[in-house]
Structure formats: C-alpha cells, structure tokens
C-alpha angles and dihedrals in degrees: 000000000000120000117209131182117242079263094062081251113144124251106163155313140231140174139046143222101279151079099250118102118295088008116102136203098205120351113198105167149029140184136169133222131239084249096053103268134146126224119185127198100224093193097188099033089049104229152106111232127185137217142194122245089268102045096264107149110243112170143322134218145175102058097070108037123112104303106260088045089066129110133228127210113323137212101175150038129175129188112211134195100291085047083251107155118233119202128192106227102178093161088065090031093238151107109240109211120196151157125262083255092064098256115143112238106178151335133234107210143152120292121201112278092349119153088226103063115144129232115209097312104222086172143034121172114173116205124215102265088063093261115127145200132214131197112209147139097289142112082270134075093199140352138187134218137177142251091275101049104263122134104234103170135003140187118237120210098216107122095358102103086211121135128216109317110237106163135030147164129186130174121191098254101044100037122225135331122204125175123212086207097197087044090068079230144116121216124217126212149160136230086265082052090238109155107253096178138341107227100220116165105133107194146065102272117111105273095040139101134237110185108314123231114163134033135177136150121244117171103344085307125112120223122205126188106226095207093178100046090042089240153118117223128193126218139193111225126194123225108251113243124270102282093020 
C-alpha cells in the first residue's frame, strides 16, 4: 500500500506480496476509519486487515474465524457511521458486519421468500444516515435499503449495458459513483438512483480509463483508481442541482 498527499505527493508505504501478517495477495480495497485507521480488503488471503495511521499492522480478521464465518474472496468494505466494518461476501451470498476489533456482529443474509434476497453480493457501500447499497447478481445493479434492512429503490440493468457494480463512493453534494470495473466507466447517480452520466473515456490520456478499481470523494474531488493504466487520477465534480 502506497500512502499520497492530497497533492499526489508521497508519504509512505507498507506491506508486501505475501500471507503473512501485514503482507497481502491482492489487495482490491481500502477505507479509513473516522479514528485514523486503515481496513484492506485482502481479496486472496481472504481477509480484512487493519492498519494504524501509520501502517503499523494491527490485526486481521475474516480468514480464522469458526468455518461458516469465513469469508471468501472479497471485492468491498464500507465503514459506516458506528465505524462497524461491512464485507461483501458474495462466495457465501451475504453482508459480514464487525467491530473495529475484528469481532463479527452480525450477517445480512437471505430469508425465505424475502424481497430482499442477495445474489452473490460483489459490493456493499453504507451512507451516512445508516441507509445502505449493494451491488450483486441480481436484476438489479444496485439497490438501496434502509437502516433497518428494507430495500427502498433499486436500480434495474435493463438497458443499462452495466455490468455488475464493485466499487463505489458518494458524498451528499455530488450523488453516487459506481465503477463497472471490466467496462473501463463510471456511473453517475443520485440519492433516487436515477442515472445522472455514464463516464465513458476508454484509453491512457489523461482524462481516460483503463478498467476502474477503487473510488472515494476528497475535497469536492473524486479519486479513481486507473488499475489498468497503474495510476491515480484525479476529477472535478459539480454539485447536482437542489431535488437531483
């Protein structure tokens, strides 16, 4: 892992190829914490780890825990507003729920004949008012439920040409981004999940995408992570108008 300034300016570096702890084998995304704190998404060692501000290894989780609470490889975490860490767990079809120490709370998985089954969950991506969106298998590129667990909008594929959604960022001025990471596009949406733009600049010029991994929102300014093209870019976004 490699650690920038909001400049692109290098701080530091920690990690490693590797399963030992504080190595990775994969490593597809990262969040931090309103404390400071570092979560990975180890996606072939199956496992969260965490990390301190300064890339000291703390703990890991997720890969020796009681069989069926292990995870299998994983695309997505999301932090939401109790710093409780949600994993996409689409090998075993459910949302993994757990403390900043590590400790599983809870489980989001599928109920008998329940409008909200889950279909291989390659996302999960949690706002600030508790509500939440998951990207699966399904009919429907996203959807998004509520704190309490009921699905309020979704986002059908039909006519969309997207692919399924594994990464995403939002922030409450500038709506929701969601990559189709083999699709080389961003999708733009707002809180009603109404499609806003479709980001779709295939290349390596400045300005184009190569297939898209990581998102997140810093100033206004939305960072992608250009996987294909080994490289950060950095975008201006503009606020969506008052009811989008």
């Amino acid at each position: 892992m490699i650690r920038f300034s909001s400049q692109g300016v290098y701080i530091n570096h920690f990690g490693g190829l590797g399963n030992a702890p504080g190595f990775f084998n994969y490593p597809t995304n990262v969040q931090v914490d309103r404390e400071g704190f570092i979560y990975v998404a180890d996606e072939k060692n199956t496992r969260i780890q965490k990390f301190s501000a300064g890339g000291e290894f703390l703990l890991s989780f997720g890969d020796h825990e009681r069989e069926d609470q292990r995870l299998g490889p994983i695309f997505s975490l999301s932090i939401d507003r109790s710093n409780q860490i949600w994993v996409a767990d689409p090998t075993h079809n459910r949302i993994q729920i757990y403390s900043s120490q590590g400790k599983q709370i809870r489980s989001l998985e599928n109920r008998e004949n329940s409008a909200n089954d889950l279909a291989e969950p390659v996302s999960v991506h949690c706002l600030e008012n508790g509500d939440y969106l998951i990207g699966d298998k399904s009919s429907y590129l996203l959807k998004r439920f509520d704190a309490d667990g009921k699905l309020i909008r979704g986002l059908k594929k039909d006519g969309l040409g997207f692919g399924e959604i594994y990464f995403m960022a939002s922030h409450p001025d500038h709506g929701f981004f969601a990559t189709d990471y083999w699709s080389n596009r961003i999708l733009h949406l707002n809180a009603q999940l109404d499609v806003v733009s479709t980001v779709n600049h295939p290349g390596q010029r400045a300005g184009q995408l190569g297939k898209v991994a990581g998102l997140a929102f810093s100033r206004g300014q939305l960072i992608v992570a250009d996987f294909e093209n080994f490289r950060v870019q950095v975008f201006e976004c503009r606020p969506l108008k008052s009811g989008s």
